[in-house]
C-alpha positions in Angstrom: 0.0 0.0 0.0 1.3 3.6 -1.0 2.1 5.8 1.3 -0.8 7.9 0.2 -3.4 5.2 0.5 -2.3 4.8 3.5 -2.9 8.0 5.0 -6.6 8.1 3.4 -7.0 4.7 4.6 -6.2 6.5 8.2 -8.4 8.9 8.0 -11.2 7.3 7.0 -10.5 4.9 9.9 -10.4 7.7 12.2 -13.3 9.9 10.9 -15.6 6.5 11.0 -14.2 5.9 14.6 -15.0 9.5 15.8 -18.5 9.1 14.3 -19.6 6.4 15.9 -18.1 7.7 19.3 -20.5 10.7 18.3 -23.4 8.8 17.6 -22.9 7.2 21.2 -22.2 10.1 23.2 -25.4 11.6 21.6 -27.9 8.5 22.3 -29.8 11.2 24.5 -30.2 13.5 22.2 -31.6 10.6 19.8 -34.0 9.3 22.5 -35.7 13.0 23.0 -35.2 13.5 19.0 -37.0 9.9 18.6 -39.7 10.4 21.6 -39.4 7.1 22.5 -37.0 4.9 24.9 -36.3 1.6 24.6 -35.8 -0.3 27.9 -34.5 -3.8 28.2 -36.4 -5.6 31.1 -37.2 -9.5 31.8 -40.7 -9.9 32.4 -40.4 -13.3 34.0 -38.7 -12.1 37.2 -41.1 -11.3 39.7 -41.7 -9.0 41.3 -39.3 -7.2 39.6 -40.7 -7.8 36.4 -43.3 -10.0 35.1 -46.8 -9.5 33.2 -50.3 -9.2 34.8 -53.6 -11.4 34.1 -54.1 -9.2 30.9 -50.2 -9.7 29.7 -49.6 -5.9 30.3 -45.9 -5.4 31.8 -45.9 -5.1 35.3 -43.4 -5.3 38.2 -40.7 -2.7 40.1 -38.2 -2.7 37.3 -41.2 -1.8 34.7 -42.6 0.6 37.2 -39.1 2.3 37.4 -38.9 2.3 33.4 -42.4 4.0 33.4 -41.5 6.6 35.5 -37.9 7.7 33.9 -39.8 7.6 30.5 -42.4 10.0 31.8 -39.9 12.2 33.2 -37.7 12.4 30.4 -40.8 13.4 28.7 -40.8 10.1 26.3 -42.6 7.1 25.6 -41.8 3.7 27.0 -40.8 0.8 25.1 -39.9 -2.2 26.5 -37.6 -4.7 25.3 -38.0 -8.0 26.4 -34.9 -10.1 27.8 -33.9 -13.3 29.6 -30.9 -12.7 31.9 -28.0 -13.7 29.2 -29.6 -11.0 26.7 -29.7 -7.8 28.8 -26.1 -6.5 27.8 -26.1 -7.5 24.7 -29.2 -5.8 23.6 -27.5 -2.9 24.6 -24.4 -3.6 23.0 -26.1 -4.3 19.6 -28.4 -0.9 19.9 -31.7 -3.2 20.6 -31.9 -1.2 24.0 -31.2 2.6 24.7 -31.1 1.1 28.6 -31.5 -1.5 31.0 -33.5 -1.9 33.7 -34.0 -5.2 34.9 -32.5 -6.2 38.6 -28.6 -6.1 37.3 -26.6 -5.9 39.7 -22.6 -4.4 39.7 -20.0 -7.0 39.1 -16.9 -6.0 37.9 -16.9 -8.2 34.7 -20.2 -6.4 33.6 -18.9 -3.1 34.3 -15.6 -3.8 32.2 -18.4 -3.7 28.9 -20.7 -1.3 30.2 -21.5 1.6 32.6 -23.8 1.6 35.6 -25.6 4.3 37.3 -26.3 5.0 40.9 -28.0 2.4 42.4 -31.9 2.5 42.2 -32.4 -0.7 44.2 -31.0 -3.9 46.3 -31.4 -7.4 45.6 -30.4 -9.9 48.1 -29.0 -13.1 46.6 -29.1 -16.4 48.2 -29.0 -19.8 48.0 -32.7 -21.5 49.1 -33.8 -25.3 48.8 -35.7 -28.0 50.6 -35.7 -28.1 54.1 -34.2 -31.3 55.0 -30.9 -30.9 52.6 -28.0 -29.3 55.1 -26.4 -26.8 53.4 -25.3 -23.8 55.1 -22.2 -22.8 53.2 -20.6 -23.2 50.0 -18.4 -25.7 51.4 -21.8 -27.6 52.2 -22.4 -27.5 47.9 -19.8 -30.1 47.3 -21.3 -33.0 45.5 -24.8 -31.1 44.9 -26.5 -29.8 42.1 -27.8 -25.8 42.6 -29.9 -24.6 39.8 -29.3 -20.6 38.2 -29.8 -18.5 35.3 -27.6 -18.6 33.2 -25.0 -15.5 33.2 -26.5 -14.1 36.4 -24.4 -13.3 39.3 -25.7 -16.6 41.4 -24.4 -18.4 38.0 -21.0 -16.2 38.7 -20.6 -16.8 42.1 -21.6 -20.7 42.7 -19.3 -20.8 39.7 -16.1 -19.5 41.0 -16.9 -20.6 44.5 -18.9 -23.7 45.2 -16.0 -26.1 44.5 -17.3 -29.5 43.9 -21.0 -28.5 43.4 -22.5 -29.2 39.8 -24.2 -25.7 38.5 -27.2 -26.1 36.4 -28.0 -23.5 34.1 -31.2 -22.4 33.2 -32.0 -19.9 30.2 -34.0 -17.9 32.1 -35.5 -17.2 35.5 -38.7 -19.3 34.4 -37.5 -22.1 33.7 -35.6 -22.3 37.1 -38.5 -21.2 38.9 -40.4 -24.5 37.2 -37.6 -26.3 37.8 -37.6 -26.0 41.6 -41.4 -25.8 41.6 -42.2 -29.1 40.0 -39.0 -31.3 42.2 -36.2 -31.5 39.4 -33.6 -29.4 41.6 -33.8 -29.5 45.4 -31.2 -26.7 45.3 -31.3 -23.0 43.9 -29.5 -19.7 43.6 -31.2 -16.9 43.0 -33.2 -13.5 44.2 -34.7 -13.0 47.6 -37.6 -12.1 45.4 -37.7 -14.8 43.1 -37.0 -17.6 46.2 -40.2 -16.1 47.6 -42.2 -17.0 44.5 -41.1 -20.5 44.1 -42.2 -20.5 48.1 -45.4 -19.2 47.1 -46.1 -21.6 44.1 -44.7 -24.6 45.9 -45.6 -24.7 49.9 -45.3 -28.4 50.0 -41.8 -28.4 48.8 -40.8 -26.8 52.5 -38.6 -24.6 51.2 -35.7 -22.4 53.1 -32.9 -19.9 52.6 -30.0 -21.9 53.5 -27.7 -18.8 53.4 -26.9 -15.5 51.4 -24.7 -15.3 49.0 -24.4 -11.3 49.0 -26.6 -8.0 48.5 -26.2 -6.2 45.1 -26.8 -3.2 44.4 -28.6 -2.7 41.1 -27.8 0.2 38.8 -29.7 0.7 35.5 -27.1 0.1 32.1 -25.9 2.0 30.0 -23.4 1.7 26.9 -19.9 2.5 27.8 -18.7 5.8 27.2 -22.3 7.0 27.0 -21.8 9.9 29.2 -24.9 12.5 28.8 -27.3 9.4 29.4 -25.1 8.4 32.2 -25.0 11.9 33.7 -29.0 12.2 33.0 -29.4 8.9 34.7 -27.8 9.6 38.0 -29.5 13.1 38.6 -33.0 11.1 38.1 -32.0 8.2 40.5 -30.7 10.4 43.1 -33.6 12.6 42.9 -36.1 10.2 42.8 -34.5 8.7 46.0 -34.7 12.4 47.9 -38.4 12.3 46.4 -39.2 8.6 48.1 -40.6 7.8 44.7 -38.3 5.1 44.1 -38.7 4.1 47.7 -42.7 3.7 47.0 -41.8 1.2 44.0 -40.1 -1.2 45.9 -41.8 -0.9 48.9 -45.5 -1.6 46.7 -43.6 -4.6 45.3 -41.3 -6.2 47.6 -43.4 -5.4 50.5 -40.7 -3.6 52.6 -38.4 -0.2 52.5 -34.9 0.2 50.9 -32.8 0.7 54.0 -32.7 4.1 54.7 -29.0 4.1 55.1 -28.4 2.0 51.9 -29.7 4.9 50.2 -27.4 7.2 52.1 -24.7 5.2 51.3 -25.4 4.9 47.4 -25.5 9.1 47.2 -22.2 9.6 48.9 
């Protein structure tokens, strides 16, 4: 190649590179100029998302989504995702955002950026009542059912040496799984342990023991900074307000800790 071509080639590289950095940086500008949001959020983790008797979206994470669109002064679409999706619908430019209970781990925020945290999620590991388990050390030699690529996946992964980690595809099919008897063992949501409670009282299902609390921060592509920026001001003002307060309390039937929210707008 000349030496010419070369340099054209370069620019051309570098003038396509600093376009699509543009059209990044400017995805707020291109929501408002659109009118529209697009909002990736599993429906088929409740309460955090699910659908109601009419199949309308429902849940906290939808009720969060509803109330940025509104204040951003655009309409709500929702994308729907399983748990292995969620980043790459926002890496593909499905999604303008997500909102659906993901919580900070440092591999996730090496391909994308978080914002302050709206919510917590406890994670834990639940099962039948006669199994003994109260550690990881107590997995060994058990089978513990996840969704795939969630941070329960992560975690039993790196840490339960000598347990066998089933994946699931999505929250649904673990929650049928433990439901219906074909794992005895499961790591997942506070929220979501509840529900297979719920479905399954006969099971006798307990927390054995937690495996952390996350904090879970709405997504948003890396490098995006406007959105980012916009996104924190709304979280930490709809924390001052209580609103986001009121949408996990009317869903997960109890406050976030007043000084978990202290701590997340240091």
């Amino acid at each position: 190649m000349s030496p010419k071509s070369l340099i054209r080639r370069t620019l051309v590289l570098a003038t396509l590179t600093a376009a699509a950095f543009g059209a990044q940086a400017d995805t707020l500008d291109n929501i408002r100029a659109a009118k529209k949001i697009r909002v990736s959020i599993d429906l088929a983790v409740p309460p955090s998302g699910m659908t109601d008797a009419n199949m309308k979206p429902t849940g906290s994470d939808y009720d969060v989504a509803v109330l940025l669109a509104k204040d951003l002064g655009v309409a709500l679409e929702v994308v729907p995702t399983v748990g292995a999706t969620r980043i790459p619908n926002l890496q593909t430019g499905k999604a303008d955002i997500i909102i659906s209970t993901l919580a900070w781990t440092p591999e996730r925020a090496k391909v994308i950026d978080y914002s302050v945290p709206y919510a917590p999620q406890i994670s834990l590991v639940g099962g039948v009542k006669g199994i003994n388990v109260k550690s990881m050390a107590d997995l060994a030699g058990k089978s513990v059912a996840v969704n795939r690529s969630t941070t329960q996946d992560v975690d039993l992964t790196n840490n339960a040496k000598g347990a066998t980690v089933v994946r699931y595809d999505d929250d649904a099919g673990v929650i049928t799984a433990v439901v219906t008897g074909q794992a005895d063992l499961v790591g997942t949501s506070n929220a979501l342990f509840q529900t297979m409670q719920q479905k399954a009282p006969n099971r006798n299902l307990e927390m054995k023991f937690i495996l952390r609390t996350n904090d879970l921060g709405i997504g948003v592509r890396k490098d995006d900074a406007k959105l980012l920026a916009w996104v924190n001001d709304w979280v930490r003002a709809n924390h001052k307000n209580g609103k986001l307060n009121e949408i996990f309390k009317k869903y997960h039937g109890t406050d976030i800790p007043a000084d978990v929210v202290e701590k997340w707008l240091k």
